[in-house]
C-alpha positions as CSV (number, residue, x, y, z in Angstrom):
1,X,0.0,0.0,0.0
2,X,1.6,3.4,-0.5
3,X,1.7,5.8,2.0
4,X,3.0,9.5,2.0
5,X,6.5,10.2,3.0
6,X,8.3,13.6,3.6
7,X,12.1,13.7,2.6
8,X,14.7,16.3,3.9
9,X,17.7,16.3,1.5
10,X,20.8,18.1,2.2
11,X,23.8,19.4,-0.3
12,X,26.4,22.2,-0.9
13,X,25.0,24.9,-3.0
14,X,26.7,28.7,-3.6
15,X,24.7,31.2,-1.2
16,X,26.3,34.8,-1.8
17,X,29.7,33.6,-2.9
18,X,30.4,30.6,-0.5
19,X,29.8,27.0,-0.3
20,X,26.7,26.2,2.2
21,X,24.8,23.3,3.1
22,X,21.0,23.7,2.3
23,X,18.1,21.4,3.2
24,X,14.9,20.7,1.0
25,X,11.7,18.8,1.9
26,X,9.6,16.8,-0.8
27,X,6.7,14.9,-0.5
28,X,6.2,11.0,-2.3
29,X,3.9,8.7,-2.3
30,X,5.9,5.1,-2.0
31,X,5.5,1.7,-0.3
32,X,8.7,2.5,2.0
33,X,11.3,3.9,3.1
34,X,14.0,2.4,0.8
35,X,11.9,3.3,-2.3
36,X,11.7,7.0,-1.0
37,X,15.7,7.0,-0.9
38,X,16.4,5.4,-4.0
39,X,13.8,8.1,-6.0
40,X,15.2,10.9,-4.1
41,X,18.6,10.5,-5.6
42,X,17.3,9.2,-9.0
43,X,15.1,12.4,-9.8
44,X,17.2,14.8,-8.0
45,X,20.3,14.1,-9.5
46,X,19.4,16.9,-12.6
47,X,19.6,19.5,-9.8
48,X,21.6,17.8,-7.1
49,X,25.1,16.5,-7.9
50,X,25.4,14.5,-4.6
51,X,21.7,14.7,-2.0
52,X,22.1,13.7,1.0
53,X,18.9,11.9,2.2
54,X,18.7,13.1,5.7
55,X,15.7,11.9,6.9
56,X,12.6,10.4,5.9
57,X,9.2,10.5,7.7
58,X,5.3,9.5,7.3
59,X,3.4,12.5,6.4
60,X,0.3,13.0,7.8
61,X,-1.8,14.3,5.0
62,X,-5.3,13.1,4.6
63,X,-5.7,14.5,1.1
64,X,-2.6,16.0,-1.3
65,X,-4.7,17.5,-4.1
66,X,-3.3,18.3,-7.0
67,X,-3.4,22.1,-9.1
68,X,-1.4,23.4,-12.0
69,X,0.4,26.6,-11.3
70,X,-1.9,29.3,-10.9
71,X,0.5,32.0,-13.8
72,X,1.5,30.3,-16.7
73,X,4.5,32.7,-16.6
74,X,5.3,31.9,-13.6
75,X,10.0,31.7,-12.1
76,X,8.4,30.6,-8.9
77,X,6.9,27.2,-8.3
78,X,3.4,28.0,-5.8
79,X,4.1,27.0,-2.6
80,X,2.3,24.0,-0.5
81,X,-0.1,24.9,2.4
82,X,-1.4,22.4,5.2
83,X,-5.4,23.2,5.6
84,X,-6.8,21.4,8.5
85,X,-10.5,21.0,8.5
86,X,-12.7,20.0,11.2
87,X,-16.1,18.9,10.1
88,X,-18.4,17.6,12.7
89,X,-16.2,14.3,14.5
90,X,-13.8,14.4,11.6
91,X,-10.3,16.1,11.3
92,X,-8.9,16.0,7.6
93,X,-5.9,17.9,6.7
94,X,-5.2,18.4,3.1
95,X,-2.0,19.6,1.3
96,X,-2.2,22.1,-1.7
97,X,-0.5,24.0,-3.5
98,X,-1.3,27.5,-4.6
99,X,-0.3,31.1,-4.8
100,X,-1.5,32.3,-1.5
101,X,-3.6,31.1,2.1
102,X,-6.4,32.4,0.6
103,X,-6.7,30.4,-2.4
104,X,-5.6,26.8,-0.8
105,X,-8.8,27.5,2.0
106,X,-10.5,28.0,-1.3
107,X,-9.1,25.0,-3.2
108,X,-9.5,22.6,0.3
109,X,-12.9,24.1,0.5
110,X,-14.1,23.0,-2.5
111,X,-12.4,19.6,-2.6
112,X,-14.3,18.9,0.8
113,X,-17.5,19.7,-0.5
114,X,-19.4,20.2,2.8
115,X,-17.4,22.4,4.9
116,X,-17.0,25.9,5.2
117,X,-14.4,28.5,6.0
118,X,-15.4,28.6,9.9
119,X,-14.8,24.9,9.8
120,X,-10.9,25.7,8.8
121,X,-8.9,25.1,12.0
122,X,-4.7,25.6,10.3
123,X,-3.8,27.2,7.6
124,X,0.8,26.6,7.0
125,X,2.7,27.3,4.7
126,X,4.7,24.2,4.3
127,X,8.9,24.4,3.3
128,X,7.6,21.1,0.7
129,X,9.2,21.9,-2.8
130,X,7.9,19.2,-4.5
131,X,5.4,16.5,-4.7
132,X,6.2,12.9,-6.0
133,X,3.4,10.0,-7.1
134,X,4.7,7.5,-9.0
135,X,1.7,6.6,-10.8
136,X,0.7,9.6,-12.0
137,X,1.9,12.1,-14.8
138,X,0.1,15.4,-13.4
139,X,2.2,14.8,-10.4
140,X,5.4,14.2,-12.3
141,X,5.6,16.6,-14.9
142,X,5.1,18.8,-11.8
143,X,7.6,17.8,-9.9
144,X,10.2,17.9,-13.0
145,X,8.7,21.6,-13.7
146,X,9.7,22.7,-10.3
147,X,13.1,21.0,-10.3
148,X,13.7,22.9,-13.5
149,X,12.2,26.6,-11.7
150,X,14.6,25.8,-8.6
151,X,17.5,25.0,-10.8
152,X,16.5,28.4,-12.9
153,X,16.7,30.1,-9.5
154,X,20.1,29.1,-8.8
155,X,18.9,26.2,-6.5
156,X,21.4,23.0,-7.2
157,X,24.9,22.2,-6.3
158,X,27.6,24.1,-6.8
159,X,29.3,21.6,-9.0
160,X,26.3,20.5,-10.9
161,X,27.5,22.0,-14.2
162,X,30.9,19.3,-13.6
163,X,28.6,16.6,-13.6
164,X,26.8,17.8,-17.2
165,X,30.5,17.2,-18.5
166,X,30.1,13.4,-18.4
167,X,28.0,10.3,-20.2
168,X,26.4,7.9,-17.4
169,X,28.9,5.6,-18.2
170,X,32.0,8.3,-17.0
171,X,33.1,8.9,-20.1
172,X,33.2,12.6,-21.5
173,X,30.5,14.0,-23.4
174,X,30.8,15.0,-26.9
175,X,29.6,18.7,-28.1
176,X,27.0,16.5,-30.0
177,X,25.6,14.4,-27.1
178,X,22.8,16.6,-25.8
C-alpha cells in the first residue's frame, strides 16, 4: 500500500559567494522507506550532484490535491499549504498548492464539499518543494517543472554543471551528445 513520506535532502550549493549546506523537503507517495531513498537520488540528480537523504518521515496528510500553477508565466513554483478542517467528529488535513492562504482554504474548500471556512482550523505554509506520485503524470511533470524553476533560480549544487560534462557511463561527453 503506499503511503505519503516527507524527505529532507541536504547538499552544498553557492549562497552569496560561499559554499553552504542547504536542506529541502519533498513529498512522495511510495511503499517504504527504501523506495523513498532510492527516488530521491534518482530524480534529484538533474539538480543535485550529490543529495544527501537526511531523513525520511510518514506524512500525515489526509488528502494531497493536486493544481497546476496558478501563472502560466510563472519563475516561482506555488508554494504547499497544510489546511486542516474539522467537520463535525472528523479532522482532515489536506495539502495544496497555490499562490497564496487564501486560495488553498478555497481549493480545500471545494475539494471537501461540505465544509465551510469557519470549519478551517490551520492554515501553513509548508517548506515542501515538490510533490512525487509514482503513478501519476500530473504529479510528475510537476515535480520535474519545479526542479527545473529551482534549478532556474540558482537552486542545485555548486558543482552540478561538472557533472553535465560526463555520459552515465563516466566517459566525456561529446559537443553533439545533448
Amino acid at each position: 500500500m503506499l503511503t505519503w513520506y516527507q524527505s529532507k535532502v541536504k547538499y552544498d550549493q553557492t549562497v552569496e559567494g560561499k559554499i553552504k549546506t542547504v536542506s529541502e523537503l519533498f513529498l512522495h507517495e511510495a511503499v517504504n522507506f527504501g523506495e523513498v531513498e532510492k527516488h530521491c537520488y534518482e530524480q534529484l540528480k538533474r539538480r543535485i550532484k550529490d543529495p544527501d537523504v537526511d531523513a525520511i518521515a510518514k506524512a500525515t496528510y489526509d488528502y494531497v490535491v493536486f493544481f497546476s500553477g496558478t501563472d502560466d508565466h510563472a519563475t516561482i513554483p506555488d508554494p504547499f499549504y497544510r489546511i486542516d478542517l474539522n467537520w463535525l467528529d472528523e479532522k482532515t488535513s489536506y495539502l495544496i498548492p497555490a499562490k497564496d492562504a487564501e486560495q488553498a482554504i478555497e481549493r480545500a474548500l471545494a475539494q471537501h464539499g461540505s465544509a465551510d471556512a469557519s470549519h478551517v482550523t490551520n492554515v501553513k505554509k509548508t517548506d515542501i518543494q515538490s510533490v512525487w506520485h509514482p503513478n501519476n503524470e500530473l504529479w510528475q511533470g510537476d515535480w520535474y517543472n519545479r526542479q527545473d524553476m529551482l534549478k532556474e533560480l540558482g537552486r542545485h549544487s555548486w558543482d552540478i554543471n561538472q557533472s553535465e560534462l560526463f555520459n552515465d557511463d563516466g566517459s566525456a561527453k561529446d559537443d553533439d551528445d545533448d
